[in-house]
C-alpha positions in Angstrom: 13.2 49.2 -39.1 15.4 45.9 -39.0 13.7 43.4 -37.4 14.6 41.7 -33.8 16.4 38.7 -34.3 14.5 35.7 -32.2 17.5 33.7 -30.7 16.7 30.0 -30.9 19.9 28.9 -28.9 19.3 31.3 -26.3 15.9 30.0 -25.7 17.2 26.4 -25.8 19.8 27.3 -23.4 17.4 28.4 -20.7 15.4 25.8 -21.3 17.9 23.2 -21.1 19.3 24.8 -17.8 15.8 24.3 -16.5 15.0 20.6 -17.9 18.6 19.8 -15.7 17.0 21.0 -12.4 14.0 19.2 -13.0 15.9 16.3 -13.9 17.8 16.2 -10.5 14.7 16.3 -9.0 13.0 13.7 -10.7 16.3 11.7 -10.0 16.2 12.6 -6.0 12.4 12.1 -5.3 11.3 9.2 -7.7 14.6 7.3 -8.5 13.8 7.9 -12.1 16.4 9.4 -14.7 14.9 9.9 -18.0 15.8 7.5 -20.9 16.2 8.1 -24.3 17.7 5.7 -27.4 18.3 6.8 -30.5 18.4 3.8 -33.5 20.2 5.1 -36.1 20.2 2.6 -39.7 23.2 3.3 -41.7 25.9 6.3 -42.4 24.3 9.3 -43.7 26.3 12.1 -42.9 23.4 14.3 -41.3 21.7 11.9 -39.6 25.2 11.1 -37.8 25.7 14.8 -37.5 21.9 15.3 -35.6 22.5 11.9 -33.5 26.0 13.3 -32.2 24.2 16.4 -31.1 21.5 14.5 -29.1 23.9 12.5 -27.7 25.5 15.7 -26.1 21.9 17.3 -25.2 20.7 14.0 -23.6 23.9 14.1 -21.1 24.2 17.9 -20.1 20.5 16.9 -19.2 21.5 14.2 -17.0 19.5 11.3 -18.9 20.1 7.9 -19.4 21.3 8.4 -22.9 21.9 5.6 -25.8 22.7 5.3 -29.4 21.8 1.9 -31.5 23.9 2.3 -34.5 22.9 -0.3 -36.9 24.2 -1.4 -40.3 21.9 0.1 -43.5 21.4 -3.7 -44.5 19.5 -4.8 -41.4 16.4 -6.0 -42.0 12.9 -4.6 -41.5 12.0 -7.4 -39.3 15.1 -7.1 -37.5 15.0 -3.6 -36.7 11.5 -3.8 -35.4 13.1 -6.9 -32.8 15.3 -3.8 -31.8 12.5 -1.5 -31.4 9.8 -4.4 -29.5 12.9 -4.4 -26.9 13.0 -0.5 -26.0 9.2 -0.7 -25.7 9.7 -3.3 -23.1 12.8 -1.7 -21.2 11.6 0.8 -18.1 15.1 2.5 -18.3 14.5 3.8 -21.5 11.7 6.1 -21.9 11.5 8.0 -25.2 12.6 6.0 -28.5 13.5 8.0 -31.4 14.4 5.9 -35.1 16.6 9.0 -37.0 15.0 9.5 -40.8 15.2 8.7 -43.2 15.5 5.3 -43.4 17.2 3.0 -46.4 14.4 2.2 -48.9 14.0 -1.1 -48.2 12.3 -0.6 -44.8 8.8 0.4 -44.6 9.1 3.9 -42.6 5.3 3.6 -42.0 6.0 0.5 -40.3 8.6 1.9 -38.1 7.1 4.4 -36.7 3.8 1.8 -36.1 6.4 -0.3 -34.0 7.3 1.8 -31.7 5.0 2.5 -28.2 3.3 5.8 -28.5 4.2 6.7 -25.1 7.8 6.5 -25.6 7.4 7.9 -29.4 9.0 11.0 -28.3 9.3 12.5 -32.1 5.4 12.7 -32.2 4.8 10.6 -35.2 3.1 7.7 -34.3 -0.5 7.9 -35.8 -2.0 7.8 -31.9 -0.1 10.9 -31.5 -0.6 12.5 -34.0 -4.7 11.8 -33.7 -4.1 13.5 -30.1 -2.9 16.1 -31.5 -5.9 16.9 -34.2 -8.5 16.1 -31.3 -6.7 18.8 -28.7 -5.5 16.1 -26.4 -1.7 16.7 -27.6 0.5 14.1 -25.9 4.0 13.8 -28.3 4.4 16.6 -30.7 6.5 17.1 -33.3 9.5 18.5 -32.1 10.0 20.9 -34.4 6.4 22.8 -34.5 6.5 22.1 -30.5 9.7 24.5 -30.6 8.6 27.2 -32.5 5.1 27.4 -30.2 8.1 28.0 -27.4 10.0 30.8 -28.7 6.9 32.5 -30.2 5.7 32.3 -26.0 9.2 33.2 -25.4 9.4 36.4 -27.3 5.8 36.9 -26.2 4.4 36.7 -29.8 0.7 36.7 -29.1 -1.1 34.9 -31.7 -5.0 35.0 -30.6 -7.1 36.6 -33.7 -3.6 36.6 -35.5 -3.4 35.0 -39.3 -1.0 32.4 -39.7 0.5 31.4 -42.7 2.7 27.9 -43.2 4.7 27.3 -46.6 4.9 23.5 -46.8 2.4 20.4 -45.8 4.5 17.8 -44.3 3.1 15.9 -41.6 6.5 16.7 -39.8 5.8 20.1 -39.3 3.4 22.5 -41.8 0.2 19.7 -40.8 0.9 20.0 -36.9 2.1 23.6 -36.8 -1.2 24.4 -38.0 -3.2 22.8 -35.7 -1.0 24.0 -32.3 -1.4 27.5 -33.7 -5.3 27.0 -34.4 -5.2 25.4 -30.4 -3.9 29.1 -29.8 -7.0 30.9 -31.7 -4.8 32.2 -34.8 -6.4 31.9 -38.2 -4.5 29.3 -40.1 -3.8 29.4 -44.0 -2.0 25.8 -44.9 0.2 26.8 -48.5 2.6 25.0 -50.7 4.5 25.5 -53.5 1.3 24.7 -55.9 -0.4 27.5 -54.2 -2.0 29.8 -56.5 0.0 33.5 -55.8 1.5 32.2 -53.0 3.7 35.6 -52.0 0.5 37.4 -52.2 -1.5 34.8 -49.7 2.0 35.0 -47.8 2.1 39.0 -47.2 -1.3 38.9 -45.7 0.3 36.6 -42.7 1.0 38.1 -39.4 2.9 35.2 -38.5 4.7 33.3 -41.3 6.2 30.0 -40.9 8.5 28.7 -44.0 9.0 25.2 -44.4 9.2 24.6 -48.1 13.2 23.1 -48.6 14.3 25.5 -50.9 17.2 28.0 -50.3 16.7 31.5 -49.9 13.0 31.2 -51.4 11.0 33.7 -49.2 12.1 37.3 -50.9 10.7 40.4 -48.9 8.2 40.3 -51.6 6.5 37.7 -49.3 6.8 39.6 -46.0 4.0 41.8 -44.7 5.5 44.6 -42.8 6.3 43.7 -39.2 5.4 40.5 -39.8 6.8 37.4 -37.7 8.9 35.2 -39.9 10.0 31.4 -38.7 12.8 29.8 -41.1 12.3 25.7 -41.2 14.9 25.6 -43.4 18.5 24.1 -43.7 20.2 24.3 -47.2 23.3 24.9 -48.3 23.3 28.0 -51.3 26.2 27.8 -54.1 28.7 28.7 -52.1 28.4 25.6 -49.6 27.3 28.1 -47.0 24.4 27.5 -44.8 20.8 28.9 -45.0 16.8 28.9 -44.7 13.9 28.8 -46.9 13.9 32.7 -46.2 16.8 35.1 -47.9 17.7 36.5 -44.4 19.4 39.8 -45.8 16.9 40.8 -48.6 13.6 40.4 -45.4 15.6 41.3 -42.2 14.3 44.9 -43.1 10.5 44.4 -43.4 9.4 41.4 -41.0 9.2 42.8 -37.3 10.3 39.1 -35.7 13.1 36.8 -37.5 14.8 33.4 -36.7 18.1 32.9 -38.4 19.7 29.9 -39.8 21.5 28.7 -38.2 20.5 29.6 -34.8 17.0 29.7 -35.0 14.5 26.9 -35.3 17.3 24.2 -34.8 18.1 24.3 -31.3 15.0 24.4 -30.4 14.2 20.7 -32.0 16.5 18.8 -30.2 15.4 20.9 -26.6 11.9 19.6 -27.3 13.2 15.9 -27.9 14.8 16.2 -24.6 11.9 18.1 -23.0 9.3 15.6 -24.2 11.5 12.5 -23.0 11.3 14.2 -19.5 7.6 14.6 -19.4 7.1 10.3 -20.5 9.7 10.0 -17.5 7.4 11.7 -15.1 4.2 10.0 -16.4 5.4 6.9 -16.0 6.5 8.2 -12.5 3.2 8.8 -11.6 1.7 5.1 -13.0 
């Protein structure tokens, strides 16, 4: 059995097409077009390589879209000026800072600056507290996407066990609680987890997020089980891949995001997606 592939740009496709329409609407009946402003500190190649991409998401949607480039010496004080102003500007009404940061500026700070109801990356501490007391406002973009192509692909998880490889509060901490808000029985792991393939093959649903190329082997994989690649590395070879070696599991898991392809899209959609919904809140007062 080779397992179905589960089509991360696909899904964001659809769901970008849709988050259009509902933007011309929102445009038509409440004069509103969704802001979003992206402050990105300094040149790292990736960061400028994500940012370009949700620039170009941001206008097939129809927002109100702009990009704060600022030099990697500004100061900590400075940037949070920049910040202070988006919270203040109705145009603008999601605020992302792209990570990481230069070490000289206080990330935790950052993130504290910016108003939780424009903190569309879903890191501000009030957010994330909303989150752990099942009042989820912002999410995490990333765990937010992979709740929507599990509901895509119809991937019921109710009574299910869950298994997460990695603990960051970007995505292993708040992909466990949405998949506990969904009645699954969640096992948190890392890579100081005592027999961690064998605690991984008793997973129904297992979602890798550990940063290390081609590190899930099929001897990890439960048969039929639904695998969700985090992952972006580049192998030996310069070439693209996931936490998960694709090839040596496509043949026991039953459900399979690839890199690229997979997770990825789906990150940015939910950016875009949750930048919508603080539009229409603050639509409705």
């Amino acid at each position: 059995m080779t397992a179905q592939v589960i089509d991360g740009k696909a899904v964001a496709q659809k769901m970008q097409a849709r988050l259009a329409e509902k933007v011309a609407v929102l445009r038509e009946k409440e004069w509103i077009v969704p802001g979003l402003v992206v402050i990105l500190v300094g040149d790292d190649s990736a960061s400028q390589i994500y940012v370009r991409n949700k620039e170009r998401s941001a206008k097939v949607a129809g927002f109100r879209s702009e990009t704060v480039r600022l030099s990697e010496n500004i100061s900590e004080e400075e940037l949070i000026d920049i910040i202070e102003k988006y919270n203040e500007d109705d145009l603008f009404h999601g605020i992302l800072v792209q990570l990481p940061l230069p070490n000289h500026i206080n990330e935790n700070r950052i993130l504290l600056a910016i108003d939780p109801k424009k903190d569309v990356d879903g890191f501000h501490p009030m957010n994330t507290g909303n989150l752990w007391n099942g009042r989820p406002q912002m999410l995490p973009c990333t765990p937010a996407g992979i709740m929507e192509l599990l509901h895509d692909y119809q991937i019921d998880l109710e009574g299910k066990t869950a298994v997460i490889i990695g603990r960051s509060n970007i995505v292993g901490k708040p992909m466990a609680q949405l998949l506990l808000d969904k009645n699954a029985t969640v096992t948190l792991t890392h890579s100081r987890t005592h027999h961690l393939a064998a605690v991984c093959r008793q997973a129904d649903i297992l979602i890798v997020a550990i940063g290390r190329a081609n590190f899930v082997t099929k001897d990890f994989i439960k048969e039929g089980a639904v695998v969700i690649d985090v992952g972006i590395n580049r192998d030996e070879n310069g070439k693209l891949v996931g936490d998960v070696d694709y090839e040596d599991v496509l043949d026991t898991a039953g459900y399979i995001t690839p890199v690229p392809g997979g997770v990825g899209p789906m990150t940015i959609t939910m950016l875009m997606e949750q930048t919508y919904q603080a539009a229409l809140r603050s639509a409705k007062g």
